[in-house]
NUKOL-944735 format. One record per residue (C-alpha): x, y, z. Coordinates in steps of 0.5 Angstrom, whole numbers, plus 500, padded with zeros to 3 digits. Layout:
N
R   xx   yy   zz
R    X    Y    Z
...
This chain:
623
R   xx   yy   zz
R  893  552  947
R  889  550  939
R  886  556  937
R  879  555  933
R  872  557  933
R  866  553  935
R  859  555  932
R  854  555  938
R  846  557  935
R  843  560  929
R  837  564  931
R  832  569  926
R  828  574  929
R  822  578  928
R  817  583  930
R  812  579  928
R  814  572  928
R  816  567  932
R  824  566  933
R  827  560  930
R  834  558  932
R  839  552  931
R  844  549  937
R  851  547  936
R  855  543  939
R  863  540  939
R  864  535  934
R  859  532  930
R  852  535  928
R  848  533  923
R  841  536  920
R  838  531  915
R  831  530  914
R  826  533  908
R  828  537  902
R  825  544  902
R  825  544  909
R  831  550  910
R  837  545  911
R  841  548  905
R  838  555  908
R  842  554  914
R  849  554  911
R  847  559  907
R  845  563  912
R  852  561  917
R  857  563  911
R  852  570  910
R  854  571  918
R  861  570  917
R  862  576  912
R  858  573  906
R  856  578  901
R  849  576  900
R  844  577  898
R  841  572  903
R  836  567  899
R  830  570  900
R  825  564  901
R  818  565  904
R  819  562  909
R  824  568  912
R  819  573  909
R  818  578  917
R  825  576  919
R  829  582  921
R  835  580  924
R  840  574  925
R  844  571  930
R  850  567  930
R  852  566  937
R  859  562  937
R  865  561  943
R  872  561  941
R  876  553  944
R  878  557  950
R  872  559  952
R  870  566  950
R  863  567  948
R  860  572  943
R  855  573  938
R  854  577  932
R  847  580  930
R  846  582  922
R  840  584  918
R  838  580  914
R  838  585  908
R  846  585  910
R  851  590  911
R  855  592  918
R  855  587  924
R  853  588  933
R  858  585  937
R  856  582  943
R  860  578  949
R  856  572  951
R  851  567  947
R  844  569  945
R  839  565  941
R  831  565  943
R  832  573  946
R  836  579  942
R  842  582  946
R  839  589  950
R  844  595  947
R  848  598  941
R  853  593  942
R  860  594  939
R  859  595  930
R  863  592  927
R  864  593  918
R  862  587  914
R  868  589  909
R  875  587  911
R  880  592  911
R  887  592  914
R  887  599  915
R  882  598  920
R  882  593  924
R  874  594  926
R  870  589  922
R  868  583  922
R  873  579  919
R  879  584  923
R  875  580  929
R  874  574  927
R  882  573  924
R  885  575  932
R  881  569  935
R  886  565  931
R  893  568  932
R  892  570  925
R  891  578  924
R  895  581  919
R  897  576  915
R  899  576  908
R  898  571  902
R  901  572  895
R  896  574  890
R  901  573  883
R  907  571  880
R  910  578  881
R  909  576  889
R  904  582  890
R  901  580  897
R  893  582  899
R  891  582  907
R  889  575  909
R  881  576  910
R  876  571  914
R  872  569  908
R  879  567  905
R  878  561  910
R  871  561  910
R  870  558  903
R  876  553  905
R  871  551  911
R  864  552  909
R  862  547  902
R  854  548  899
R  851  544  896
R  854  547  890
R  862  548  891
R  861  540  893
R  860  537  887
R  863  543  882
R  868  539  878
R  874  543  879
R  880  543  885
R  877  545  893
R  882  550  891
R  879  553  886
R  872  558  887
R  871  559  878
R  875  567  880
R  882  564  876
R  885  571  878
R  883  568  886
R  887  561  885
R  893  564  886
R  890  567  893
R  886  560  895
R  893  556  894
R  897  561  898
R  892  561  904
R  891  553  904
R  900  553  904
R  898  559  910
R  894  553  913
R  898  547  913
R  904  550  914
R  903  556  919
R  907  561  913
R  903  567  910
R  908  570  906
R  908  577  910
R  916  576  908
R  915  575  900
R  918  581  896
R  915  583  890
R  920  581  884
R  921  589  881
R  918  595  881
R  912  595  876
R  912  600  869
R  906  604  868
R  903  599  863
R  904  593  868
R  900  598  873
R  895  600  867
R  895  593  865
R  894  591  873
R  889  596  874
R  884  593  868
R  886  586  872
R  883  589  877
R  877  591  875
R  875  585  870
R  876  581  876
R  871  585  880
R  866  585  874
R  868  578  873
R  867  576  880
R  860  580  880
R  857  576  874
R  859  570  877
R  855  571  883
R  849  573  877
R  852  566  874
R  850  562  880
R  843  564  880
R  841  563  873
R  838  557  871
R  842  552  868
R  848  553  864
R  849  557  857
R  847  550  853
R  841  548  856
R  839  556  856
R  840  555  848
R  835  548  848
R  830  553  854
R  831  559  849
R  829  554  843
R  823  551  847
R  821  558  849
R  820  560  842
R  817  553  839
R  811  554  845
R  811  562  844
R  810  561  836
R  805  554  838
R  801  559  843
R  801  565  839
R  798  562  833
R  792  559  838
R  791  567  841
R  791  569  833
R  785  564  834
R  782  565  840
R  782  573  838
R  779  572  832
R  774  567  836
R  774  574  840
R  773  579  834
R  767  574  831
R  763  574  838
R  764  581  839
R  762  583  832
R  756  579  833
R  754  582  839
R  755  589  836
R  750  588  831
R  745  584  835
R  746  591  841
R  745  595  835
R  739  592  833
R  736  591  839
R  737  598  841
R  734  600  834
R  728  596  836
R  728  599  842
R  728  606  839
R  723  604  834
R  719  601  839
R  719  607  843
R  718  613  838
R  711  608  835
R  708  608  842
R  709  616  842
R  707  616  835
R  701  613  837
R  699  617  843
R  700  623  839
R  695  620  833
R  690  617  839
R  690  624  841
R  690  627  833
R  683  622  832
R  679  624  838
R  680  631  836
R  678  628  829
R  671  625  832
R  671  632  836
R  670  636  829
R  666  632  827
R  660  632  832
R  661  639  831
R  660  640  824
R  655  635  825
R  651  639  829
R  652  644  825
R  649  641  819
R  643  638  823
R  641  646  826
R  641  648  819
R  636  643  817
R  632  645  823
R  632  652  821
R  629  650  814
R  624  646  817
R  622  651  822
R  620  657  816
R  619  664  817
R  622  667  824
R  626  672  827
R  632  671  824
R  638  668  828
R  644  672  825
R  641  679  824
R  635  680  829
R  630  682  824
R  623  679  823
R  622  676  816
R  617  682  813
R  623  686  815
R  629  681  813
R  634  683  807
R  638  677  804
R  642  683  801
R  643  686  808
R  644  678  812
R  650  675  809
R  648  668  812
R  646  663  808
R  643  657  812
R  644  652  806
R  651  654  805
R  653  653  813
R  650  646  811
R  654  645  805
R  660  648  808
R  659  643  815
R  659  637  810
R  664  638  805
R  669  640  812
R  666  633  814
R  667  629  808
R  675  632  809
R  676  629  816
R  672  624  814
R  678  621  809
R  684  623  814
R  680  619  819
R  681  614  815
R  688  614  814
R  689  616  821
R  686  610  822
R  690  606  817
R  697  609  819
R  694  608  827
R  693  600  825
R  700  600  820
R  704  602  827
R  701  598  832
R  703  592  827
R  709  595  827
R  710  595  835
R  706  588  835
R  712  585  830
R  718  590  835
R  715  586  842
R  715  580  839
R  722  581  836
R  726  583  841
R  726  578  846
R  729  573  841
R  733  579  841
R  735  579  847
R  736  573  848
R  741  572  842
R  745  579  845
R  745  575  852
R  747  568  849
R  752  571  845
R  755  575  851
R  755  570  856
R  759  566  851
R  764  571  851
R  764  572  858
R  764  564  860
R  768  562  854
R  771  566  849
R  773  572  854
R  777  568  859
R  780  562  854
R  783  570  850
R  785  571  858
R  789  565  859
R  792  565  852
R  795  572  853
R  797  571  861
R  801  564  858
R  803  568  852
R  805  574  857
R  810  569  862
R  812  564  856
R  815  572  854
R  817  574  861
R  821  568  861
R  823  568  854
R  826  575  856
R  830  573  863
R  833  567  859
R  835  572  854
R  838  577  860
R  841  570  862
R  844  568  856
R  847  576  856
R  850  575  862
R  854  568  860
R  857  573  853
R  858  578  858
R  862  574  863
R  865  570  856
R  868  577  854
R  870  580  861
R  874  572  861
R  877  573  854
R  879  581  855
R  882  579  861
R  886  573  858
R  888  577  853
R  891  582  858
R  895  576  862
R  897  574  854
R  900  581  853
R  903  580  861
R  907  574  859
R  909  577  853
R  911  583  857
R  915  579  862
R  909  581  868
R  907  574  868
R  900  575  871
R  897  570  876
R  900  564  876
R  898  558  880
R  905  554  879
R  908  559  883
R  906  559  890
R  911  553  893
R  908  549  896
R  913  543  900
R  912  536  897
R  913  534  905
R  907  538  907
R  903  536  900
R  905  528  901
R  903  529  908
R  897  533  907
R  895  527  902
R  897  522  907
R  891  524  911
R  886  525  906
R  888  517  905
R  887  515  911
R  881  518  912
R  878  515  906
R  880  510  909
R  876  510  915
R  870  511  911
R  872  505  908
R  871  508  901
R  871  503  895
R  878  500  893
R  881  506  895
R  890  505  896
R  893  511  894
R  892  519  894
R  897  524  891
R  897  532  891
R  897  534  884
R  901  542  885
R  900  543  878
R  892  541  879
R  892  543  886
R  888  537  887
R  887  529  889
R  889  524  885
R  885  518  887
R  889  512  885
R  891  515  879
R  885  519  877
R  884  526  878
R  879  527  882
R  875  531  878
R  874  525  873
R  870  522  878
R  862  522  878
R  858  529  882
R  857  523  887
R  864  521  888
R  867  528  887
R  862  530  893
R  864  526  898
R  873  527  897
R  871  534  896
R  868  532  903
R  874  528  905
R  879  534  902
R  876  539  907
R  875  534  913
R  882  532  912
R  885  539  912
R  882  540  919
R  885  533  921
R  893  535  919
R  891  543  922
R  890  540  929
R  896  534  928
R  901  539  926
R  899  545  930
R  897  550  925
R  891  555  924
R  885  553  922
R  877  556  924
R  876  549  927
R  870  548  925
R  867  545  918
R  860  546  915
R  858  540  909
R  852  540  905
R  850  534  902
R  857  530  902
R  852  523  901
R  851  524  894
R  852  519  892
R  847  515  897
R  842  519  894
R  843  520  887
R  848  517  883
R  850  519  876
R  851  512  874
R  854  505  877
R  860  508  879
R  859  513  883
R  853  509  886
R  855  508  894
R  849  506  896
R  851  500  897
R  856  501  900
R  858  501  909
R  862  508  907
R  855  512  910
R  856  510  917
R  863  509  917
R  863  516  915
R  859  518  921
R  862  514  926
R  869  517  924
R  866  524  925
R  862  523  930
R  869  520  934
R  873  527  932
R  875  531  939
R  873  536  942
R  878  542  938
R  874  539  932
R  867  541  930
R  864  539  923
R  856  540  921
R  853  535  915
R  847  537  913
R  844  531  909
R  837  529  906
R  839  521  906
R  837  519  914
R  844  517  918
R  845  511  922
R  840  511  928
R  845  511  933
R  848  518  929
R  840  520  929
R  839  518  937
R  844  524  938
R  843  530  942
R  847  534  936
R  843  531  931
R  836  534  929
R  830  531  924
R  826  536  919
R  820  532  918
R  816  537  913
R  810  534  917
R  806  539  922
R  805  535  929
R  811  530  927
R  818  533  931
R  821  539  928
R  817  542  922
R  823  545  919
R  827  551  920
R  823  556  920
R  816  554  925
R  810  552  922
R  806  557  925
R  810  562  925
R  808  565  919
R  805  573  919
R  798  575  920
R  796  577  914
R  795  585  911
């Protein structure tokens, strides 16, 4: 019996959120709909479930999931599913197929790295299902062989919506040193042959192992940029055209701060003076007021001493018009009182009392003057620092309204404008990082070829022009199904391991056209597999294969009017049952396709169908 695999659901779950899950079914299933509605993210997550590195794409709207789920069947009814988290690493094995509930227990662990030491991990398990564990795929000229792994297969079946429009060959993942692997395992697929039997040529010397020891690791440090490449922004040239807009808007936007800080300063100078001033004022204001109590109280003691003093000078003139009598000082009656003996001179008290008068008299006045010169001080300070405070309040709510937050704003912009200066940078690193691995590795395959190591070379996996003509045969008819334009003859370019269509090489049509024969290469492989009886996963996942409907580089690689949509959908949706394909596609498919059991909608409208993905209410409660 046809060994294959069939994807069945895909479920996230959390403890929080409510679960979100996919069906699958036998032959055709379509998922179309909205942009930014997690379509991609389905396939992402599917090839991240089968043994993907990762790191998953952290969109928010999986943000309180924790781990997924792939529940799949093998054609001859064996069920199982895989649960990952979503932070990657090993996976739990499980008989039977989950999707809305998590399967009680440990389940059986499995290793998200293959090995072929151990036959405990994933790709080991996967690899078993389809009669092709411990097979061997040539790795270079020499005839060295690694141990096939699943995700070997997964990149020949599994095409994002990246992979399907890169112009290089189906055959190719941008790892030079890996074509030579790529090319065998897609030999293994269309004629059943590893190459467990190929001998290596000859034993290697010291320098061909140092030299293929430094392969190795520049492959992994090339690999490990490669997946940093994916995720930049843009490729070194429009980096260098962003990097010159960055610096055009950080000088543009410097020079604005330069004036918004000086703006700044201004204000915050002004301010400062009229604070200053206020609080001078208000200083001032305080200590004349405290002066003014003290002289206030200086002047009653004043008016004091004079009452005093004038009583004195009055009591003495009483005692000069009173005449002779016991003198009030020494006691004695006047036949008995000696001027010489009493020292009191009733004139002189009245003299001494008025001069003293006089004095306090003129320091009244300058009290007086001094008291009258501070209230018209303190009047002038009341009346002043209102107006002051105004001014200060005026001043700092322009600052806090307007200049402050203008100051704010340019920083933050200026800040990003910086940050996004810097990861362009970081970005721009990475691509001269990558270039100079890619150059020292190329040197070394120089020095390999020099030396009569050879290196990898793609020529030297020997592919059977039968099987080639074969293989391109089918592509051809199923271009043809799809009624591509004009289409009468397709070749098996080994040199190029890819399609000539019509004479061109598939790589020198537009992103649109080089979409739906990358479509057509991948399909047609699981064609000739299940015709010819050789292994296969079974199954194809396809992001975007339409391109060309929705947009098109130019009028040649325009299809939009064109039959070729709903031929291509009735022609999957005809395949058999051993056969399982999923499109994911932005563009509606024909209605019949849509009425389907298989094929769902994602609508990005609440209430409207299926939201998306992930469910709409499904979001965390908040902190």
């Amino acid at each position: 019996m046809t060994k294959g695999l069939r994807l069945r659901h895909l479920s996230f779950h959390g403890p929080a959120r409510k679960f979100a899950t996919i069906a699958f079914g036998p032959g055709l299933n379509v998922v179309h709909g909205a942009s930014n509605t997690g379509k991609s993210f389905i396939v992402d997550a599917i090839d991240f479930m089968l043994g993907g590195k990762g790191p998953l794409r952290d969109i928010p709207e999986r943000v309180g999931y924790d781990q997924i789920l792939l529940a799949m069947e093998t054609l001859e009814g064996h069920q199982f599913t895989l649960v990952r988290s979503t932070e990657g690493g090993a996976f739990r094995l499980f008989d039977g197929l989950y999707s809305d509930k998590l399967p009680e227990g440990d389940g059986t662990t499995l290793a998200d790295i293959h090995s072929e030491r151990n036959e405990g991990n994933l790709s080991a398990y996967l690899l078993a299902m389809l009669d092709l564990a411990h097979k061997r795929v040539r790795r270079n000229k020499r005839g060295d062989t690694n141990s096939l792994s699943f995700r070997n297969l997964a990149r020949l079946v599994i095409i994002n919506e990246e992979e399907i429009i890169q112009q290089r060959s189906p055959l190719s993942d941008g790892n030079y040193t890996a074509d030579t692997t790529n090319t065998s395992v897609f030999k293994l697929l269309l004629t059943g042959v590893d190459d467990s039997k190929l001998a290596t040529t000859q034993p290697r010397t010291p320098e061909e192992q140092s030299r293929s020891a430094q392969l190795d690791l520049l492959d992994q440090l090339i690999e490990s940029h490669r997946r940093q490449v994916k995720e930049l922004a843009g490729p070194p040239d429009e980096l260098e055209a962003q990097r010159e807009r960055l610096g055009d808007s950080m000088r543009s936007q410097g020079e604005l701060l330069v004036v918004s800080e000086s703006e700044f300063k201004d204000a915050a100078g002004r301010r400062r003076d009229i604070a200053r001033r206020v609080e001078e004022g208000r200083d001032r204001l305080t200590e004349i007021t405290s002066l003014l109590d003290r002289f206030t109280l200086l002047d009653a003691h004043y008016r004091s001493d004079t009452d005093r003093l004038r009583g004195i000078e009055e009591a003495g003139s009483l005692f000069g018009a009173l005449g002779a009598g016991i003198c009030p000082f020494c006691g004695s009656a006047p036949e008995h009182h000696r001027k010489a003996e009493c020292d009191f001179d009733v004139d002189k008290a009245v003299a001494a009392a008025q001069s003293e008068i006089r004095k306090i008299e003129v320091r009244q006045r300058e009290l007086t003057q001094t008291i009258a010169t501070l209230r018209k001080e303190a009047v002038s300070f009341e009346r002043r620092l209102p107006a002051l405070e105004e001014q200060l309040a005026s001043v700092s709510g322009e600052i806090d309204r307007v200049v402050a937050p203008n100051l704010r704003q340019l920083r933050t912009a200026y800040r990003q404008l910086a940050d996004k200066d810097g990861e362009v940078r970081e970005a721009l690193a990475i691509y001269r990082g990558l270039s100079d691995f890619e150059q020292r590795k190329a040197a070394l395959e120089r020095e390999g070829d020099a030396s009569g190591d050879g290196g990898n070379s793609l020529s030297d996996v020997d592919l059977p022009s039968a099987t080639a003509d074969k293989f391109a045969g089918i592509v051809l008819s199923t271009l043809k199904a799809w009624h591509f334009p004009e289409i009468d003859r397709v070749h098996f370019e080994a040199k190029t391991r890819d399609l000539v269509i019509n004479g061109k090489n598939r790589t020198s049509f537009g992103k649109g056209l080089r979409a739906i024969t990358q479509a057509a290469f991948t399909i047609s492989l699981l064609q000739y597999c299940r015709q010819s009886d050789t292994p296969h996963p079974g199954f194809v996942v396809l992001d975007s294969p339409l391109l060309s409907y929705r947009e098109p580089e130019g009028d040649g690689d325009d299809l939009s009017g064109t039959d070729l949509n709903s031929h291509f959908f009735e022609f999957l949706a005809n395949l058999e049952d051993d056969r399982q394909v999923l499109v994911i596609e932005n563009t509606d498919p024909p209605s019949d396709i849509q009425a389907s059991e298989q094929a769902v909608k994602f609508t990005k409208i609440e209430g409207v169908g299926r939201y998306g993905f992930f469910p709409v209410d499904s979001a965390p409660p908040a902190p």
